[in-house]
C-alpha positions in Angstrom: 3.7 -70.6 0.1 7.5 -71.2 -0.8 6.5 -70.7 -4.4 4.9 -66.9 -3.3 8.2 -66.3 -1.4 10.4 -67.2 -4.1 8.1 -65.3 -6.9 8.5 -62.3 -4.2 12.9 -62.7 -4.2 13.0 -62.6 -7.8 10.7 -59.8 -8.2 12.9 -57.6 -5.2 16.1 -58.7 -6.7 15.0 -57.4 -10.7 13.9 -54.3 -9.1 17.3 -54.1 -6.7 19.0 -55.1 -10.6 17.4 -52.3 -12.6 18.4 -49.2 -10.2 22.0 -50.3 -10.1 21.7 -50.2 -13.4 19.6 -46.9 -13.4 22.2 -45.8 -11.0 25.2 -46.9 -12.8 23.9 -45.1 -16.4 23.3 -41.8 -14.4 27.0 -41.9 -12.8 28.0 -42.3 -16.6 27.0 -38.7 -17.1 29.6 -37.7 -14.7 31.7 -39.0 -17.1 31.3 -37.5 -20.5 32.4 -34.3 -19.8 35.7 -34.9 -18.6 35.6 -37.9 -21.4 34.9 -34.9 -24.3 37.6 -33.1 -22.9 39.9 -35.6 -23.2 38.6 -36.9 -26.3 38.7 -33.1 -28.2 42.0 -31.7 -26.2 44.3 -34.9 -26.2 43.0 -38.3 -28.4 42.0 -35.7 -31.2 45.6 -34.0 -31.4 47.8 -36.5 -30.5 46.2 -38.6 -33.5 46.6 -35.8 -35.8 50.3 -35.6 -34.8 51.2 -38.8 -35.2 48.9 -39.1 -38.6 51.6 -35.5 -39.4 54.2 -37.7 -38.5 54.5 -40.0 -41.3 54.3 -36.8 -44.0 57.1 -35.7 -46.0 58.1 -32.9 -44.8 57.7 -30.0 -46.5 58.0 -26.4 -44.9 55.0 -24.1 -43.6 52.7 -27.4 -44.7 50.3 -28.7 -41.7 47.4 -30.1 -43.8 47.7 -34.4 -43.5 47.6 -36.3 -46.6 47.3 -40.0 -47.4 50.9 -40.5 -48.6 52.8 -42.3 -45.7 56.9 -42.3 -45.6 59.0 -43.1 -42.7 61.9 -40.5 -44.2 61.6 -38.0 -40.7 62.5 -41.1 -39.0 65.1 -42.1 -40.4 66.1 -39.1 -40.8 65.7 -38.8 -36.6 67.9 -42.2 -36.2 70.8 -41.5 -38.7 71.7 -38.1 -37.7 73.7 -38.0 -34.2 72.6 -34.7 -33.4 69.3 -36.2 -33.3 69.5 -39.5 -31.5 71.9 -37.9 -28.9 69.5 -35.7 -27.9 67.3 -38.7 -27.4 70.0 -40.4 -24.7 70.5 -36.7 -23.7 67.2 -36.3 -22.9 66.6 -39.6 -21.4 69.9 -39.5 -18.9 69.1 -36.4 -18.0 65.7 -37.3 -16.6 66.7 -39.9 -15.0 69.7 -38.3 -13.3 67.1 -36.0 -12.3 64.9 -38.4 -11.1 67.8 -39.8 -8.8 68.7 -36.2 -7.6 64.7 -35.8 -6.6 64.6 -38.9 -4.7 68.0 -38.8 -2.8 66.9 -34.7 -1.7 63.0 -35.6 -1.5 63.2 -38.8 0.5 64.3 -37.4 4.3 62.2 -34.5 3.7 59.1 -36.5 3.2 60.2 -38.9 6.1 60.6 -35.7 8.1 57.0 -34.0 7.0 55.4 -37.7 7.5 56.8 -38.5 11.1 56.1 -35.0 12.6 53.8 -35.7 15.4 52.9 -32.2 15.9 50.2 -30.8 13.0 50.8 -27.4 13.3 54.9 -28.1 12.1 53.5 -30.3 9.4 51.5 -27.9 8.0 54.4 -25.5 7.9 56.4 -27.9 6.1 53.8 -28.7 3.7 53.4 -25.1 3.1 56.8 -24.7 2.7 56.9 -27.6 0.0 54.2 -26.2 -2.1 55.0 -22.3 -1.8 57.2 -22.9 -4.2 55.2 -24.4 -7.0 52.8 -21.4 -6.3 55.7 -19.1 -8.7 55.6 -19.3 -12.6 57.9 -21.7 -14.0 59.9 -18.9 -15.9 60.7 -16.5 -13.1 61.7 -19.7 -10.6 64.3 -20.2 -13.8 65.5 -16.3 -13.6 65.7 -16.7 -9.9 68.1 -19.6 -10.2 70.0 -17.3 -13.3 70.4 -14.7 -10.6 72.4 -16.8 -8.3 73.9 -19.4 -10.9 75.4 -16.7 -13.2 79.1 -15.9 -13.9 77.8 -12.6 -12.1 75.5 -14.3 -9.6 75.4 -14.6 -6.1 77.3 -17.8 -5.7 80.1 -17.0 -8.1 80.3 -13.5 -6.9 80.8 -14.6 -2.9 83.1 -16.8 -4.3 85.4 -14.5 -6.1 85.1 -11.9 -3.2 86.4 -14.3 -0.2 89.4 -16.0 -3.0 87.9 -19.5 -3.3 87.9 -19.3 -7.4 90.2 -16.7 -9.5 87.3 -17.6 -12.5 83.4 -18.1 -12.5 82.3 -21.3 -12.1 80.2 -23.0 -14.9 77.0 -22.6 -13.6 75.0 -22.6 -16.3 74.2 -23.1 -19.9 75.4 -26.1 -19.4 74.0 -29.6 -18.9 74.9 -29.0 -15.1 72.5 -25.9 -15.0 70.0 -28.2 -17.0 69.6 -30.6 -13.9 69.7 -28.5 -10.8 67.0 -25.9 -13.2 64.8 -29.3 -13.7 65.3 -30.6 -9.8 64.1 -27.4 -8.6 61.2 -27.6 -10.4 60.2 -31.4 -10.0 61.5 -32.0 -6.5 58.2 -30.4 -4.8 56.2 -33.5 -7.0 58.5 -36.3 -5.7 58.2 -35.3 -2.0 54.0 -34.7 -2.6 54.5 -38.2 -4.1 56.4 -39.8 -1.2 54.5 -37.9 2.1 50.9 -40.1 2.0 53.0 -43.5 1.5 55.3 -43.0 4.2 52.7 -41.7 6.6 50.7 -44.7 5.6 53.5 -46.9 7.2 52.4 -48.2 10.6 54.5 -46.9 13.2 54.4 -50.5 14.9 56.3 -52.0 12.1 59.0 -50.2 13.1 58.9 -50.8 16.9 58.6 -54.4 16.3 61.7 -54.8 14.4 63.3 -52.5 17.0 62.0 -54.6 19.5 63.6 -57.4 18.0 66.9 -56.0 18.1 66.9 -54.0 15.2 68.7 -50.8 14.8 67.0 -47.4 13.4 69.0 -47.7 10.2 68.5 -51.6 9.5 64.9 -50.9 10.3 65.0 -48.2 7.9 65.8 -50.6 5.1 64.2 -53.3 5.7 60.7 -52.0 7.1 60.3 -48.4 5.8 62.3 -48.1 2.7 60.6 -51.9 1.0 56.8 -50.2 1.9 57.4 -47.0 0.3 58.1 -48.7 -2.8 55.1 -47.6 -4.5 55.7 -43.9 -3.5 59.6 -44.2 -5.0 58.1 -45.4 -8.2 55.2 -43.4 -8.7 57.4 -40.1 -7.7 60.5 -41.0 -10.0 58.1 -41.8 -12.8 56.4 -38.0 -12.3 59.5 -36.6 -12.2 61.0 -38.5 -15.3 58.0 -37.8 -17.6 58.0 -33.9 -16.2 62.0 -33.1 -16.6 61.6 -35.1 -20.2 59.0 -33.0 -22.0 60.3 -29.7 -20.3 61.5 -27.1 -23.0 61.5 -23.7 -20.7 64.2 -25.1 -18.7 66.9 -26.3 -21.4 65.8 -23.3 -22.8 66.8 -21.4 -20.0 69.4 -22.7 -18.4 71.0 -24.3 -21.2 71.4 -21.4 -22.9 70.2 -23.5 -26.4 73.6 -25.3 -25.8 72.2 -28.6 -24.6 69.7 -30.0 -27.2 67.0 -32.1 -25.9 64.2 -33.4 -27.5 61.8 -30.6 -26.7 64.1 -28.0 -27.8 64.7 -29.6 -31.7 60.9 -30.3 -31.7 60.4 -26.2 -31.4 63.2 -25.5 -33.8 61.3 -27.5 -36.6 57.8 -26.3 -35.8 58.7 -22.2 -34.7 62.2 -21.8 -36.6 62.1 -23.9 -39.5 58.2 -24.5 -39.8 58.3 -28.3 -40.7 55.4 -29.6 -38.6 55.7 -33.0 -40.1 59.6 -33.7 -38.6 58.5 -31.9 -35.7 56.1 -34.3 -35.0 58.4 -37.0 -35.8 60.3 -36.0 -33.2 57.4 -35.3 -30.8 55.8 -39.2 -31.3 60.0 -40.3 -30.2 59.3 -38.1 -27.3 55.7 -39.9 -26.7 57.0 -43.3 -27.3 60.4 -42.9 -25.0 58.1 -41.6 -22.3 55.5 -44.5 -23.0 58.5 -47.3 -22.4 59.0 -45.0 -18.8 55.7 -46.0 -18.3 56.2 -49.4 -19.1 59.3 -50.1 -17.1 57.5 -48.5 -13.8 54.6 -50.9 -14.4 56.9 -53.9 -14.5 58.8 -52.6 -11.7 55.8 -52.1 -9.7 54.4 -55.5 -10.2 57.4 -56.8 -9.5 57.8 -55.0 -6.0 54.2 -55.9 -5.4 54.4 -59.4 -5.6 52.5 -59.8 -8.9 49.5 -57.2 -8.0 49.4 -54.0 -9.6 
């Protein structure tokens, strides 16, 4: 009898084994689509660049070859108009990604604590109207108020608080407030569902305990929204980074980033292969982002990622 029972188990439990399995291979399907489009739209091109990469460079050639040379990199890390536009690049990001955060933050606190849904949705609507614009005519929007004959220098010179326009733009000034108007919706998208995750409790216990707001603030709110801080900086740091329509823009081709010298070489000059020397720099600088907000996440999450 226990024999027949056990014989019965084993059979129910192959049969339970195979339709996960069945089950599993169908939600594989799913899968391949997106995975071709990846594979064809990303992996395919980003291999071929880096392959272009480590060409000589020759003008108005794109076909790869088998001779390797690291001569565009060098060349990359021995001029300083080059490598300064990699610290440019990368201090400009992350002053950018400071700027987001210390604007984003009490907005996202604001949109996460209201109580009332119909004022939260008018919030969030106001958050994502403007990422419903082109990128290019939220840049001639801010030219129209930032230029020597824009808005803010024109109230200015009419009520006597400046003789001369202000340096609004083309400048490295006109860079970051063009790149935190176009990021900042992403770092308050990123910080709303981590704040609002925060039990409200956690707060009245500490207050209960004698905590005040702002104490509770730091130590309570602030250490759990961690993962939000991170994740939004990183978006914003990888997004201000690769942006060319923005230097392009408000910089007025005066401030040289990476993205700017990696269009030069392909559109101007038409030497794909330093071009995409400069574009695997970009990649790799971006990767290391990466890199530091994993470590800094497992580090704020005590070893789990």
């Amino acid at each position: 009898m226990a024999i027949a029972q056990t014989d019965t188990m084993t059979r129910t439990e192959k049969r339970k084994g195979s339709t996960t399995a069945l089950q599993d291979f169908r939600l594989w399907w799913l899968v391949i689509p997106a995975l071709l489009v990846f594979l064809v739209f990303f992996v395919i091109p980003t291999a071929s660049l880096f392959g272009l990469a480590f060409n000589k460079s020759v003008a108005g050639v794109i076909a790869l070859n088998s001779q390797i040379t690291f001569d565009n990199f060098v060349r990359i890390f021995t001029r300083a108009s080059y490598y300064e536009s990699i610290l440019r690049s990368i201090w400009i990001s992350a002053i950018v990604g400071a700027a987001c955060l210390f604007f984003g933050y009490p907005l996202a606190y604001v949109i996460a604590k209201t109580v009332k849904p119909s004022r939260a949705t008018l919030l969030m609507i106001l958050v994502l109207s403007s990422m419903q614009l082109d990128m290019v005519i939220r840049m001639y929007g801010l030219m129209v108020l930032l230029g020597d004959n824009g808005l803010i220098n024109g109230f200015l010179l009419r009520v006597g608080a400046i003789t001369a326009p202000l340096p609004l733009m083309y400048n490295v000034f006109g860079v970051i407030v063009g790149l935190v108007q176009i990021t900042l919706p992403f770092m308050v998208l990123s910080l709303i569902g981590i704040i609002k995750a925060i039990h409200p409790s956690l707060e009245e216990a500490a207050r209960s305990l004698g905590a005040s707001r702002w104490h509770a603030f730091v130590t309570i709110v602030l250490p759990l929204s961690m993962p939000g801080i991170l994740a939004g900086t990183l978006l914003v740091f990888a997004l201000s980074i690769s942006s060319y329509v923005v230097p392009a823009l408000m910089g007025g081709w005066k401030v040289m980033v990476l993205p700017i010298h990696i269009y030069q070489q392909i559109a101007e000059v038409g030497r794909w292969q330093f071009g995409a020397a400069i574009a695997v720099v970009l990649f790799v600088t971006s990767i290391a982002a990466v890199a530091v907000y994993h470590q800094a996440a497992v580090r704020t999450s005590g070893g789990r990622t």
